[in-house]
C-alpha positions in Angstrom: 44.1 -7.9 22.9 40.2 -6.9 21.5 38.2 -10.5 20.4 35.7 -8.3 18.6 36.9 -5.8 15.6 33.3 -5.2 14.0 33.5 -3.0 11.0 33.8 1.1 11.9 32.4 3.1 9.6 31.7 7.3 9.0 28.6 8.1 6.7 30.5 11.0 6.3 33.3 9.4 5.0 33.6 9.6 0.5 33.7 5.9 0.4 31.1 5.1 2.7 28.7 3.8 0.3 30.7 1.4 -1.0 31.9 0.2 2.3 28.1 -0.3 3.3 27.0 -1.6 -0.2 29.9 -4.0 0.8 28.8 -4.9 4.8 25.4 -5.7 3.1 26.0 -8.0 0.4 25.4 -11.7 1.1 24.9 -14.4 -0.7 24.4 -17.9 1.1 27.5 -20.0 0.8 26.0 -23.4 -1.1 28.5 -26.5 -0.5 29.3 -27.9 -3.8 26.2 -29.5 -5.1 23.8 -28.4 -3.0 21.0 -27.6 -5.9 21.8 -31.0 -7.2 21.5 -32.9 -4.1 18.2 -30.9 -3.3 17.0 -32.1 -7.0 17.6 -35.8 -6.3 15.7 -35.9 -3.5 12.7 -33.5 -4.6 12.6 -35.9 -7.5 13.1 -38.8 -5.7 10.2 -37.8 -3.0 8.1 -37.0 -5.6 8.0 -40.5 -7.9 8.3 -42.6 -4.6 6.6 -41.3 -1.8 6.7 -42.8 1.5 9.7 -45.0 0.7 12.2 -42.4 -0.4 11.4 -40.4 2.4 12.0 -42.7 5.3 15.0 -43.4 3.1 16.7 -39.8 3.3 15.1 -39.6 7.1 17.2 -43.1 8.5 20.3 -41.5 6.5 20.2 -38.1 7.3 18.7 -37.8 11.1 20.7 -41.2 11.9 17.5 -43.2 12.8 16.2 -46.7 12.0 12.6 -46.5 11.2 10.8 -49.3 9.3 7.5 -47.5 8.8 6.3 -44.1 7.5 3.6 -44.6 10.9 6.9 -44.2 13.4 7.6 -40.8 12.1 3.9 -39.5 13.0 3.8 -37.8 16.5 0.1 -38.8 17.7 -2.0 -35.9 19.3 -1.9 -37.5 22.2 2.1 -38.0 22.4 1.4 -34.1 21.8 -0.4 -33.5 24.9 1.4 -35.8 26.8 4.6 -33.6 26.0 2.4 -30.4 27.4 1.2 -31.9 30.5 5.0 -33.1 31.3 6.6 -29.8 30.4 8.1 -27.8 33.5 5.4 -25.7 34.8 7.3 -22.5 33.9 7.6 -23.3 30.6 4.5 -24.4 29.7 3.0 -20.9 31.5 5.7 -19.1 29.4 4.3 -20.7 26.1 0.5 -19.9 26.8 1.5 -16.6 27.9 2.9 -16.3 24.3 0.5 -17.8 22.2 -2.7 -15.7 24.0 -0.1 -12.7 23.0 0.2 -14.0 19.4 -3.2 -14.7 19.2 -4.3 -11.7 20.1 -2.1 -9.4 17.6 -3.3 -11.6 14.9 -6.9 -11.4 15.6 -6.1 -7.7 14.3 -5.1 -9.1 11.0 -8.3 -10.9 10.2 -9.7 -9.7 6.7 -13.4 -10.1 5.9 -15.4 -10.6 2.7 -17.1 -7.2 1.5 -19.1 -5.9 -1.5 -20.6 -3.0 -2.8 -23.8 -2.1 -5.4 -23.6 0.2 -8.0 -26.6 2.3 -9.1 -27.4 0.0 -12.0 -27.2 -2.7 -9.8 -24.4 -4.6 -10.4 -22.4 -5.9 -7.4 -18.5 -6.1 -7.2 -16.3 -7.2 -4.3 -14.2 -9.6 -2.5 -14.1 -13.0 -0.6 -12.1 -13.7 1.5 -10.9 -17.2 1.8 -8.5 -19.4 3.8 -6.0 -21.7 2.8 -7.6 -25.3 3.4 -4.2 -27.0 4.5 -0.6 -25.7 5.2 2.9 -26.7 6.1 4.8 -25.6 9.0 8.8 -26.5 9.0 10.2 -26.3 12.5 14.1 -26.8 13.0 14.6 -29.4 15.5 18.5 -30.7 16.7 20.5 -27.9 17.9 18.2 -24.9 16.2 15.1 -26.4 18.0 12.2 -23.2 18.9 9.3 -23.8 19.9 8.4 -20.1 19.2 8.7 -20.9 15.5 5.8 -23.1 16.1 3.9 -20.6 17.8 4.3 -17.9 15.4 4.0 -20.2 12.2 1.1 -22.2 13.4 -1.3 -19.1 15.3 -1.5 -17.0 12.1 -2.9 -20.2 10.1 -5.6 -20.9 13.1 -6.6 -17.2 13.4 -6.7 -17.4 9.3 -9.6 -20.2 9.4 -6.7 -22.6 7.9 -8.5 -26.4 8.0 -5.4 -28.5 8.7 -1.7 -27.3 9.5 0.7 -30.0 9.1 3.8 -29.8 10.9 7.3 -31.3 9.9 10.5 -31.2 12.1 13.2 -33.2 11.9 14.5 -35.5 15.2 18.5 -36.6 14.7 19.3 -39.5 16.5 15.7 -39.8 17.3 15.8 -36.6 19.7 12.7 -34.3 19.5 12.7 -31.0 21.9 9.3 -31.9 23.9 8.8 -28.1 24.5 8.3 -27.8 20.3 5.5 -30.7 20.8 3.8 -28.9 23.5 4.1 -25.7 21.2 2.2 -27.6 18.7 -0.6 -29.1 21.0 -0.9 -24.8 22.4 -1.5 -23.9 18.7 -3.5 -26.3 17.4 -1.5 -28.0 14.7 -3.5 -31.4 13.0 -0.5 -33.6 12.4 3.1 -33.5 13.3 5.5 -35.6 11.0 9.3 -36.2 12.3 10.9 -35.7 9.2 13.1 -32.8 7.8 15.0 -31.3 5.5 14.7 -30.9 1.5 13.0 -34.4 2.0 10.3 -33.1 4.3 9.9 -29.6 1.5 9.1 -32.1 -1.1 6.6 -34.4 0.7 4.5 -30.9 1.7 4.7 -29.6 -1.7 3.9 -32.9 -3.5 2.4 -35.0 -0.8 3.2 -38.8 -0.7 1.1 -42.1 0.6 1.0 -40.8 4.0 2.1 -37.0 4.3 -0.8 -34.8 2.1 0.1 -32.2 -0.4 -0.2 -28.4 1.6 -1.3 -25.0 -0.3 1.1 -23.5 0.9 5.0 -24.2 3.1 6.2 -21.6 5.9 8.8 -21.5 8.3 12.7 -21.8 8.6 15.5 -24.2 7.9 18.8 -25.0 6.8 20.8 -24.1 3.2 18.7 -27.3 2.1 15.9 -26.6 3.4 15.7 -22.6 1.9 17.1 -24.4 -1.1 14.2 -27.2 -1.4 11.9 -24.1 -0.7 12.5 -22.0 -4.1 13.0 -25.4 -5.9 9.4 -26.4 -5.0 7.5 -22.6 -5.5 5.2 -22.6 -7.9 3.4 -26.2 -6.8 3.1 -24.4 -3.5 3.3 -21.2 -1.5 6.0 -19.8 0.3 6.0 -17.4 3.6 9.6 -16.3 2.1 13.2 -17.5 1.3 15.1 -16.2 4.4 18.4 -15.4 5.3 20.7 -15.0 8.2 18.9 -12.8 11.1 19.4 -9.1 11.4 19.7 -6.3 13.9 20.2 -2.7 13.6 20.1 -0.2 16.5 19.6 3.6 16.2 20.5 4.8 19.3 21.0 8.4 20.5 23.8 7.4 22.8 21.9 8.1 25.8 21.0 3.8 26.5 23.0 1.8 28.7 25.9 0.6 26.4 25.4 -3.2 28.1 22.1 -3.4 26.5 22.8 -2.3 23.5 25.6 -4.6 23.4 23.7 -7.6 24.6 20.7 -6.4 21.6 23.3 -6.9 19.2 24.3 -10.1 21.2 21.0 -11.3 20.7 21.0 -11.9 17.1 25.1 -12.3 16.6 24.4 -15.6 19.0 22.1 -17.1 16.1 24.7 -18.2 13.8 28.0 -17.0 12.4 26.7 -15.0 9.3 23.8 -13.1 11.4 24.9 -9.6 11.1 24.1 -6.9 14.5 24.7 -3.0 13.0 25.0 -0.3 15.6 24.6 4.0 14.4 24.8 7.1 16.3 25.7 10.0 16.3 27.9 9.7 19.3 31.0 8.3 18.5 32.2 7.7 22.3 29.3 5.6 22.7 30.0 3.8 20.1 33.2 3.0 21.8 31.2 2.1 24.6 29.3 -0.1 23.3 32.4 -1.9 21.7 34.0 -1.8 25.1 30.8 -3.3 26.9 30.5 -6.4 23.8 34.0 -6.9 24.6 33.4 -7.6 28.6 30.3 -9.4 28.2 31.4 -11.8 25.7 33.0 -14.1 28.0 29.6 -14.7 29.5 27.9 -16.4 26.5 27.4 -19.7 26.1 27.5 -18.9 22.3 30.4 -16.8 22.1 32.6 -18.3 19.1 29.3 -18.3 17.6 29.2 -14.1 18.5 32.5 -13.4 17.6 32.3 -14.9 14.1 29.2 -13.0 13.4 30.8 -9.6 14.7 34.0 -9.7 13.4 32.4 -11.0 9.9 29.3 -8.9 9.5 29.2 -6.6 12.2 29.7 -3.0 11.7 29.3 0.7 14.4 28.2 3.3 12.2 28.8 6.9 12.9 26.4 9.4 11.6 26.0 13.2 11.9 22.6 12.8 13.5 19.4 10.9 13.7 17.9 12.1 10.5 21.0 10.9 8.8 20.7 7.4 10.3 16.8 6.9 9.4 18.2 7.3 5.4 20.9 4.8 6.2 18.3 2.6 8.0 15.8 2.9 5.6 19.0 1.9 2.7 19.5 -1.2 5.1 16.1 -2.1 5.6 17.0 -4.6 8.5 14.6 -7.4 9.7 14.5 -5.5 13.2 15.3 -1.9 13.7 16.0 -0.7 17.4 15.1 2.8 18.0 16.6 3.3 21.2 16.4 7.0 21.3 14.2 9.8 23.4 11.7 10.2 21.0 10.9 7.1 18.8 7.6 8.4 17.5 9.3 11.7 16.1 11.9 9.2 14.1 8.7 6.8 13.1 7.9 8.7 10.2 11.3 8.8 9.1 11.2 4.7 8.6 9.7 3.2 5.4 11.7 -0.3 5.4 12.3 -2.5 8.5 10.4 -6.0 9.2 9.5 -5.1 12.7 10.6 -1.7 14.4 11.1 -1.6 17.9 10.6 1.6 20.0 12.5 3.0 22.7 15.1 2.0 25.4 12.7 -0.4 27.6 12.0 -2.7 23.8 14.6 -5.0 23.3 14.0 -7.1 19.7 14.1 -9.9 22.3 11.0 -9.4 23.2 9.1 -9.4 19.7 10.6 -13.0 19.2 9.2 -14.8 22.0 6.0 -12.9 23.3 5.3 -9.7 22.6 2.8 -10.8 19.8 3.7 -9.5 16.7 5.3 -12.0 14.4 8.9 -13.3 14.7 8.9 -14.0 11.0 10.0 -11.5 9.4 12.1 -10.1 6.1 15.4 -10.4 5.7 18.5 -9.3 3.5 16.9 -5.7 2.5 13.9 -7.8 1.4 11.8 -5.1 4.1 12.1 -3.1 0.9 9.0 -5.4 -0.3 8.3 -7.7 2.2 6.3 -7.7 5.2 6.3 -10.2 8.4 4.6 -13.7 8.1 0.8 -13.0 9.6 -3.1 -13.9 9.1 -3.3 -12.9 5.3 -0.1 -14.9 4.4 -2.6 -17.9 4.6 -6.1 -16.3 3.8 -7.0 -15.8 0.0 -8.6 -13.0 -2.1 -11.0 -13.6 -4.8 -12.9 -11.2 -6.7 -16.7 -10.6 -7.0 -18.2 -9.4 -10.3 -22.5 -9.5 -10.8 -23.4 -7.4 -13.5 -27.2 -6.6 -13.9 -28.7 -6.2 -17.0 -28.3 -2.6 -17.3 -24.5 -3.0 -16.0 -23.5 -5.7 -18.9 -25.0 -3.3 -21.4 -23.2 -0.1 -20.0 -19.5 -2.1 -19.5 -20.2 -3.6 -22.7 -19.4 -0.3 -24.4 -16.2 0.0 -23.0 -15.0 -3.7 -23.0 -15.4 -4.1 -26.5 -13.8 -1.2 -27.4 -10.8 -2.0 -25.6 -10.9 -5.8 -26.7 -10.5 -4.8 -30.5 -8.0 -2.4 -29.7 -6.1 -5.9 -28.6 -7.5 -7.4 -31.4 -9.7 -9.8 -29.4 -12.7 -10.4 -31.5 -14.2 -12.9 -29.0 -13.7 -10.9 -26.0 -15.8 -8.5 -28.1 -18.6 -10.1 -29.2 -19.1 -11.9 -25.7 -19.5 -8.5 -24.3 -22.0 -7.2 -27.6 -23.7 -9.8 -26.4 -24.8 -9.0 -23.7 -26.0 -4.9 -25.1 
């Protein structure tokens, strides 16, 4: 009897629309009184500092700590965690970060500014962020590629300080996240977590300082504390269950499209893995080849939740038809695992990250590859872009006026301020005639 029964849908079918308007719909599913709790402790972080959050740290990560001092990870507890790692490891980080590095670097804005005839000068600085927060899951969701690719983009960015939170249950900590943190650079690393750790970055306390600006992933509480907190501080984004869809031509090995679907099914039950073609045999074989390889993963409840809740094999009438449904999905990461990805390229407006051609498995962009594993979710592609370098530099504009250039906008600015009956702004730019 088949384990995985992922949704099959026709795009030619007359109720297809709703079906997919259906598949995509999610909204997370808050326990009773999450927002509530998340309020009490925000508030409770915010009047008493330090105290209330060792508090909610001893209760909630099970750990008996007398001191706001024990939860600090020392820089050299952080390169003591590098020098032990395996030596694999610790080459496969630094492989990553030079990678992630070196597709930031590309992101880099600078200043610029132009003169006008009359003289005047207009133009833009460009500055970074002085201090920012990194969350890092730690327990059972504990990646030390989250560090990498929250903590790089800050450093290439010119950020001054990157304080990093990440919560240790039972006093466990993932030394492979702390080497991740001495490889990028982070300041300070604070074992705390949680909607607790949220409000201690976006309000500071005795011992944790207040950051511009909070990035980086976490639980219902955690995304929760997040929008409760924007506003005081800046967020990367609000994020929600991960995402694959995969174009494919039917010419790819079904086992590896299967295991690309695998690949972000294996995250957690409500992750949702789409699959179109036009080929509907291989989309059968592709169901057959999930069905044989699921009893080799580890996470494979985990899978089959996720593909028999959100999953769905998509039959279109051919490739341009699938780039409208894709682009009506707008997935975190698109697969196009077809002959020609460059031809359907200009086909794609919304996807996080877009992945090109058989030998590119989405696998690959979230460890080492180099562009950034943060990334849009929940059709929020339509408006969103990946986390990177100008997610923690600022714009601010340049205005000089000469003489000549006061007197000329002058003109103009007071007309337009008394058609908006704004007398001052008026006569401040008369002024200056």
């Amino acid at each position: 009897m088949s384990e995985l029964k992922p949704l099959r849908l026709d795009a030619g079918a007359a109720d297809f629309s709703a079906h997919l308007d259906q598949l995509l719909a999610w909204q997370p599913e808050f326990a009773d009184g999450v927002a509530a709790v998340v309020a009490d402790i925000i508030a409770a972080v915010r009047s008493e500092g330090d105290k209330a959050l060792l508090e909610y740290t001893c209760r909630f990560d099970r750990r008996e700590v007398g001191a706001i001092e024990q939860l600090e990870v020392g820089s050299a507890a952080l390169q003591q965690a590098l020098v032990e790692l395996p030596a694999e490891q610790r080459q496969a980080l630094e492989i990553a970060a030079e990678r992630i590095l070196r597709y930031h670097q590309h992101q880099r804005q600078e200043s610029w500014q132009y003169s006008e005839a009359d003289g005047t000068v207009l133009g833009q600085k460009i500055t970074p962020m002085q201090r920012v927060g990194i969350y890092v899951p730690g327990g059972k969701a504990s990646y030390p590629s989250s560090v990498l690719m929250n903590a790089l983009p800050a450093k290439v960015a010119g950020v001054d300080e990157i304080i990093m939170v990440v919560p240790a249950p039972d006093g466990e900590l993932n030394p492979a996240v702390l080497a991740a943190a001495a490889i990028a650079g982070v300041d300070r690393v604070f074992t705390v977590g949680g909607a607790q750790a949220v409000a201690a970055l976006a309000y500071g306390t005795q011992s944790i300082p207040k950051v511009d600006k909070v990035v980086g992933p976490g639980n219902i509480y955690v995304a929760t504390a997040k929008k409760a907190v924007f506003g005081e501080v800046g967020l990367d984004m609000v994020a929600g269950p991960s995402e694959i869809l995969v174009i494919c031509d039917g010419l790819t090995e079904p086992d590896w499209i299967a295991m690309d679907l695998f690949s972000q099914a294996e995250h957690d039950e409500q992750a949702q893995a789409i699959l179109i073609s036009p080929d509907a045999d291989f989309l059968q074989a592709v169901l057959a080849s999930m069905e044989k390889l699921l009893a080799e993963m580890p996470r494979r409840e985990i899978i089959k939740a996720s593909i028999n809740g959100r999953a769905a094999l998509i039959k279109v009438a051919d490739l341009d038809e699938a780039a409208r449904i894709a682009n009506r999905i707008a997935p975190e990461h698109l697969e196009l695992s077809v002959a020609d990805p460059e031809a359907m390229l200009a086909d794609i407006r919304h996807a996080g990250a877009i992945f090109m051609g058989r030998h590119t498995p989405e696998a690959l962009g979230d460890y080492c590859a180099g562009p950034n594993h943060v990334l849009p979710t929940s059709t929020t592609a339509r408006f969103s872009s990946p986390l990177g370098v100008y997610d923690f530099q600022k714009r601010t504009s340049l205005i000089a006026c000469s003489a000549e250039g006061a007197a000329k906008l002058a003109d103009t600015a007071a007309v337009l301020a008394r058609c908006e009956s704004l007398e001052a702004h008026a006569r401040s730019a008369d002024y200056r005639r």
